[in-house]
ZADREN-646369 format. One record per residue (C-alpha): residue in three letters; x, y, z. Coordinates in nm, 2 decimals, m for minus. Each point is the difference from the previous one (the first is absolute). Last residue first. Example, Ala and Ser with C-alpha at 12.3 -4.5 7.8 and 13.67 -1.06 7.14 Angstrom:
! residues 2
['ser', [1.37, m0.11, 0.71]]
['ala', [m0.14, m0.34, 0.07]]
END
This chain:
! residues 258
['unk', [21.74, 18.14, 9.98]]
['unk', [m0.27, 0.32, 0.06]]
['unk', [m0.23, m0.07, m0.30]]
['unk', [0.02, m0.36, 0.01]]
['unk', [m0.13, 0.05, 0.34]]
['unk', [m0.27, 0.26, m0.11]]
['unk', [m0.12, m0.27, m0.31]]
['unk', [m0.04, m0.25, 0.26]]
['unk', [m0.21, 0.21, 0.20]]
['unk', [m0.18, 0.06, m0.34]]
['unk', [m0.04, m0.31, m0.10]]
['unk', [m0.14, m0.09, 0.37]]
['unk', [m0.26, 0.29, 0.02]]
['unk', [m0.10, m0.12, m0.30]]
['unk', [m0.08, m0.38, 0.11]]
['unk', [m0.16, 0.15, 0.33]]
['unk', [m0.25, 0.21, m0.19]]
['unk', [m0.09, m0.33, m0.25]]
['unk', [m0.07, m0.19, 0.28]]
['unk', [m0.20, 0.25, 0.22]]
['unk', [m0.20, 0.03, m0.31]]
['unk', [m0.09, m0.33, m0.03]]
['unk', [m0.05, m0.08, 0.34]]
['unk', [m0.23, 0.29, m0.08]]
['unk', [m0.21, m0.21, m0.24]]
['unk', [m0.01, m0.29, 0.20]]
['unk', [m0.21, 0.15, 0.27]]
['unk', [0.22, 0.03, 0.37]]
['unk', [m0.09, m0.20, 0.28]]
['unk', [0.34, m0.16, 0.03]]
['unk', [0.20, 0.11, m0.24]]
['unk', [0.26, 0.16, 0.20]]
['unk', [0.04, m0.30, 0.27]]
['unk', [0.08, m0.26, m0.28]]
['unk', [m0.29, m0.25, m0.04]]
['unk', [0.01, m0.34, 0.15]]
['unk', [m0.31, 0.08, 0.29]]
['unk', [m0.24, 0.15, m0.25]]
['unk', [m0.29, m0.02, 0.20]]
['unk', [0.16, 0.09, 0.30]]
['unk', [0.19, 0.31, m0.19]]
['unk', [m0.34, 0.10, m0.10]]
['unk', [m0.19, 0.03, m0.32]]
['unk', [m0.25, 0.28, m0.03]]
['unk', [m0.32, m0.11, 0.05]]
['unk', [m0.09, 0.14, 0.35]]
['unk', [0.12, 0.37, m0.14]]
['unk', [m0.37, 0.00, m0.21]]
['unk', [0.11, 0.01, m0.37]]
['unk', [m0.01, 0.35, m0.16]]
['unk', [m0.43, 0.06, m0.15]]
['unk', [0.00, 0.05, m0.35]]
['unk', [m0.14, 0.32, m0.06]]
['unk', [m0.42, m0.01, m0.02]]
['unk', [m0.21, m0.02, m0.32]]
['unk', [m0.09, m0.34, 0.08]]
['unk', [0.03, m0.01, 0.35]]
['unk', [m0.29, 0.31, m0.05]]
['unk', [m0.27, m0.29, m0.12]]
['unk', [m0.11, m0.16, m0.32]]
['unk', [0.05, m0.28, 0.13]]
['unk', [m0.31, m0.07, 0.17]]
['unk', [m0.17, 0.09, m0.31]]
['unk', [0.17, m0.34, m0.11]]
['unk', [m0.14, m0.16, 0.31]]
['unk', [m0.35, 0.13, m0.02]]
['unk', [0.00, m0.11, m0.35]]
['unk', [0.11, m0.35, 0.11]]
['unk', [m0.19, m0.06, 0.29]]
['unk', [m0.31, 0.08, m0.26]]
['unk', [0.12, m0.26, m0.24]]
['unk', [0.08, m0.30, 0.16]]
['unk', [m0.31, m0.13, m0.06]]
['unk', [0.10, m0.20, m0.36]]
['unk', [0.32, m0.13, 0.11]]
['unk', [0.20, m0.09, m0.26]]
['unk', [0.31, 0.22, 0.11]]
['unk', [0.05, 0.15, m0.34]]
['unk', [m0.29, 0.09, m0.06]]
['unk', [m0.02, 0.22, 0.36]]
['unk', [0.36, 0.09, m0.08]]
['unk', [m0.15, 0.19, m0.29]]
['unk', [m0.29, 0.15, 0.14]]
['unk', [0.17, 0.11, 0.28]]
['unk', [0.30, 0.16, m0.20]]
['unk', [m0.34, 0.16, m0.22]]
['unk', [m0.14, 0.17, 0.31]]
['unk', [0.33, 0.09, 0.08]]
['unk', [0.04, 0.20, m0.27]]
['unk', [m0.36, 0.18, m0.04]]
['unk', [0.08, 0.13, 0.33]]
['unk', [0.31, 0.15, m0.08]]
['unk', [m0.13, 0.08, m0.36]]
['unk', [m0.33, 0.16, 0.10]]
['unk', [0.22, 0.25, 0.29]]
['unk', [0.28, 0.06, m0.28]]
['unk', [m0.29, 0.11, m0.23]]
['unk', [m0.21, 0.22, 0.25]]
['unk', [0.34, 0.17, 0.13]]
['unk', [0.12, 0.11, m0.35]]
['unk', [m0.12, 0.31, m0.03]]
['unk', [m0.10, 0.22, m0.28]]
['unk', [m0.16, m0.21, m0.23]]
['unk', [m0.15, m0.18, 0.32]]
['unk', [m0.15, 0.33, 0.06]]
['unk', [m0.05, 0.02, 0.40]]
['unk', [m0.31, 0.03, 0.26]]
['unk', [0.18, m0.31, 0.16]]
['unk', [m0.35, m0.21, 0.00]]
['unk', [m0.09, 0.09, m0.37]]
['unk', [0.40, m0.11, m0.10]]
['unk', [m0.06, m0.34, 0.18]]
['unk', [m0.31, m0.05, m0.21]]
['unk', [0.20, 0.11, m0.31]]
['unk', [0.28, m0.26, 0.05]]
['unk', [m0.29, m0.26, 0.06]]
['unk', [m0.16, 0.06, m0.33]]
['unk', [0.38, m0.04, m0.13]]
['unk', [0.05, m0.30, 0.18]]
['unk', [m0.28, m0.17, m0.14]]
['unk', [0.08, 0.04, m0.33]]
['unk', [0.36, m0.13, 0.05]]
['unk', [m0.11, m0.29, 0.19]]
['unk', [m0.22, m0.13, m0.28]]
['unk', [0.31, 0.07, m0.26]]
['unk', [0.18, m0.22, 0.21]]
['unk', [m0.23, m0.26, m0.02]]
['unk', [0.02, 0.01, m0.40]]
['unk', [0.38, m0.02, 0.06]]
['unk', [m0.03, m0.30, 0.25]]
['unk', [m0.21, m0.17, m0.26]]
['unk', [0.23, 0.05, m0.31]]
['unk', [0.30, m0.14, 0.24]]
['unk', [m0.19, m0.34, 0.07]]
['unk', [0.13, m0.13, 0.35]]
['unk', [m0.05, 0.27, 0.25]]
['unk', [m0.36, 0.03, m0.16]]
['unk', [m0.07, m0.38, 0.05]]
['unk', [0.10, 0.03, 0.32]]
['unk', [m0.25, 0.32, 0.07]]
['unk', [m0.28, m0.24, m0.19]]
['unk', [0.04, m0.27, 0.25]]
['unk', [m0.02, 0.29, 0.30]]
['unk', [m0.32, 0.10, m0.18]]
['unk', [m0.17, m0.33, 0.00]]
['unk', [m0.24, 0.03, 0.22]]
['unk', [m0.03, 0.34, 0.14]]
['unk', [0.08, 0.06, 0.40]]
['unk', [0.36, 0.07, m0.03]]
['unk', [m0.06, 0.18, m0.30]]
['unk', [m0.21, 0.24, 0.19]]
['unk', [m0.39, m0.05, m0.04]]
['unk', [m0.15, 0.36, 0.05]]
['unk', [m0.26, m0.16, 0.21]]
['unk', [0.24, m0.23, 0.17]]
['unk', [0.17, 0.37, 0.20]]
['unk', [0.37, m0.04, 0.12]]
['unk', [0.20, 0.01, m0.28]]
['unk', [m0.18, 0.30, m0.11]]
['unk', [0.05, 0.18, 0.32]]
['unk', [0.37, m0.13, 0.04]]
['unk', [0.04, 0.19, m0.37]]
['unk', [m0.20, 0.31, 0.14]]
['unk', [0.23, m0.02, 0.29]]
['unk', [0.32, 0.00, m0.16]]
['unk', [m0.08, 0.31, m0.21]]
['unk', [m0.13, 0.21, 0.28]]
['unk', [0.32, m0.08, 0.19]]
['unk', [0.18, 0.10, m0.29]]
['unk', [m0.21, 0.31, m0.09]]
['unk', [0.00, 0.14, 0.39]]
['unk', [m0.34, m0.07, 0.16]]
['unk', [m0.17, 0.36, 0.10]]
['unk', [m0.23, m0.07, m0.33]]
['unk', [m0.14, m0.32, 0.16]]
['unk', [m0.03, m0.28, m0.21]]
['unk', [m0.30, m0.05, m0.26]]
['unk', [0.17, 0.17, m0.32]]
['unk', [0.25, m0.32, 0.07]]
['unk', [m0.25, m0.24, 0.05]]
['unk', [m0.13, 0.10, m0.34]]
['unk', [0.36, 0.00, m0.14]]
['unk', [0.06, m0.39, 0.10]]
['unk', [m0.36, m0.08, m0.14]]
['unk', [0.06, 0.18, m0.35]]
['unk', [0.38, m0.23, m0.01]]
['unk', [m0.21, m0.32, 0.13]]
['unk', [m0.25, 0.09, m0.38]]
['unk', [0.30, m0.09, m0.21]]
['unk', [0.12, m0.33, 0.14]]
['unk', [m0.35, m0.14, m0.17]]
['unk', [0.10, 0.09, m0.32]]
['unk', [0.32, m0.18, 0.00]]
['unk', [m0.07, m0.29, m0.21]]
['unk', [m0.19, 0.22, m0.28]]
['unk', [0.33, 0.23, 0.01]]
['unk', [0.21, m0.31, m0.07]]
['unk', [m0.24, m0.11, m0.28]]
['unk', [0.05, 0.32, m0.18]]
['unk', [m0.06, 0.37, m0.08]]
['unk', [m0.41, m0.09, 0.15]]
['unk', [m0.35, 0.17, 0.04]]
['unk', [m0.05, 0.02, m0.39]]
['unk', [0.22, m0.26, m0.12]]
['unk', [m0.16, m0.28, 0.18]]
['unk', [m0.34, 0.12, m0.22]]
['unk', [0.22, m0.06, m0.29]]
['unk', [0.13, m0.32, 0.09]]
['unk', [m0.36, m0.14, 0.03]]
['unk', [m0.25, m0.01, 0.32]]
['unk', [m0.09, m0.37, 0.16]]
['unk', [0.23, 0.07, 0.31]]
['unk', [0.19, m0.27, m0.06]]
['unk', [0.00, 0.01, m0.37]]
['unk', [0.20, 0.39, 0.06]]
['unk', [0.23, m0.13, 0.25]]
['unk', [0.07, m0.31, m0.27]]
['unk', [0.04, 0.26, m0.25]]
['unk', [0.27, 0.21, 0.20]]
['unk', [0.20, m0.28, m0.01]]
['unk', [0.09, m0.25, 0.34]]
['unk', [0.32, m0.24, 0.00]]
['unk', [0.27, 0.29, 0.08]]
['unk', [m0.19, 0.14, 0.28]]
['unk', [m0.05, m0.37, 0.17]]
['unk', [m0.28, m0.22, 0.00]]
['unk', [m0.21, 0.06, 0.33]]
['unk', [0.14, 0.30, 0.07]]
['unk', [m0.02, 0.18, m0.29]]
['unk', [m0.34, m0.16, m0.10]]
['unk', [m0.17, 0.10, 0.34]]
['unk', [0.12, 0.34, 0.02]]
['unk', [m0.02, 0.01, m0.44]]
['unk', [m0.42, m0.08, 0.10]]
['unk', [0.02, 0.22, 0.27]]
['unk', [0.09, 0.29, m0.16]]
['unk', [m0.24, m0.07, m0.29]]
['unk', [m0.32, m0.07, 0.23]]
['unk', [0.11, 0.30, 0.18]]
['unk', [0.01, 0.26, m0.32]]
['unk', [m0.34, m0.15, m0.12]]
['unk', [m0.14, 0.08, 0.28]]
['unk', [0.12, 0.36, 0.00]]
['unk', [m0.14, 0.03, m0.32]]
['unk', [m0.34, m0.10, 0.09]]
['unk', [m0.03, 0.20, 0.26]]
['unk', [0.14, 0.35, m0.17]]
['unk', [m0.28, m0.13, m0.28]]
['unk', [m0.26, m0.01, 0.25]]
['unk', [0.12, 0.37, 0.14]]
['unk', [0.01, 0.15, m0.35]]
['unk', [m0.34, m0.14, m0.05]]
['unk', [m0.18, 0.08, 0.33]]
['unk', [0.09, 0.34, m0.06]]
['unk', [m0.21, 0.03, m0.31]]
['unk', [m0.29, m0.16, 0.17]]
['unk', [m0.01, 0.31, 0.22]]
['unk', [0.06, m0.10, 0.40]]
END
């Protein structure tokens, strides 16, 4: 290797450092103090650089905080390029998330310290979520066009690549939520697998009718007149209503003939 390559490369280094030590001085800071109690400057003194250095790799302290949520979207579309290409994109989808979830090298949030504090913290703090949303955004889109390269398709053209990433993209966030919610910090896993879960045909399905077992029976409605036993309330309704005309105008024929 040329001197002058070692240069460009030292500096990349040395940059990317200097990117951690910030995002983990405003991860630490955030959650130790509170988003609304920590500045940009006291990011910046804790990770012995100056405002203007922050600046530079940084929009704000709520993108500092969430800098290490960004690389999980890059793992979750690795595994996804990895999966079989005779998987359909759903399935695909589901399984490179379970695949991330399920390997401690690529350190799922289940696995990271502090992570699930930082996701409550992000449900709480509305300039946070955004910031994270933005995150998931980016990474959808690299995973829109990895879905698109397994279909053979234009995802200008069609839509299939898009509905598949936000489907699965979807439940990965209901999970995500009710996994902050719940306060259990290994729940997470079961709870992807169950939201992707219900992503199923029942969903898209007709309403199923009401098996003919549950349908009220004159037994279990033994005080009931004889003609509504068993029958929904909205046709005793209807049978109401038919027999009350049928009387006006019965009465309307006899007045008719007297």
């Amino acid at each position: 290797m040329t001197p002058e390559r070692k240069i460009p490369e030292r500096r990349s280094r040395k940059a990317r450092r200097t990117r951690d030590t910030l995002a983990q001085a405003a991860f630490e800071l955030v959650l130790d103090r509170g988003l609304r109690n920590v500045t940009v400057e006291e990011i910046a003194e804790a990770a012995d650089v100056d405002r203007r250095t922050f600046s530079r790799y940084f929009t704000s302290k709520e993108a500092a905080a969430l800098d290490s949520l960004r690389g999980d979207g890059d793992r979750i579309n690795a595994a996804l390029r990895a999966r079989p290409a005779q998987e359909p994109p759903l399935l695909a989808y589901r399984r490179a998330v379970l695949d991330w979830l399920a390997d401690p090298g690529a350190e799922p949030w289940h696995r990271r310290p502090r992570i699930f504090d930082l996701l409550v913290v992000a449900e709480e703090e509305p300039t946070l979520y955004a910031v994270f949303h933005h995150i998931r955004v980016d990474a959808q889109e690299d995973s829109v066009a990895i879905v698109a390269d397994r279909l053979g398709v234009d995802p200008r053209q069609d839509i299939r690549p898009a509905v598949t990433v936000a489907a699965g993209a979807g439940a990965l966030l209901a999970a995500q939520a009710a996994w902050v919610r719940g306060g259990r910090p290994d729940a997470l896993p079961g709870l992807v697998a169950e939201a992707f879960d219900a992503l199923s045909a029942d969903l898209l399905g007709e309403p199923r009718p009401a098996p003919e077992q549950h349908r009220p029976t004159p037994e279990q409605h033994p005080g009931a007149p004889e003609q509504h036993r068993g029958a929904p309330e909205q046709h005793r309704g209807i049978t109401h209503t038919t027999r009350t005309t049928r009387t006006a105008e019965e009465a309307e024929g006899t007045e008719a003939t007297s």
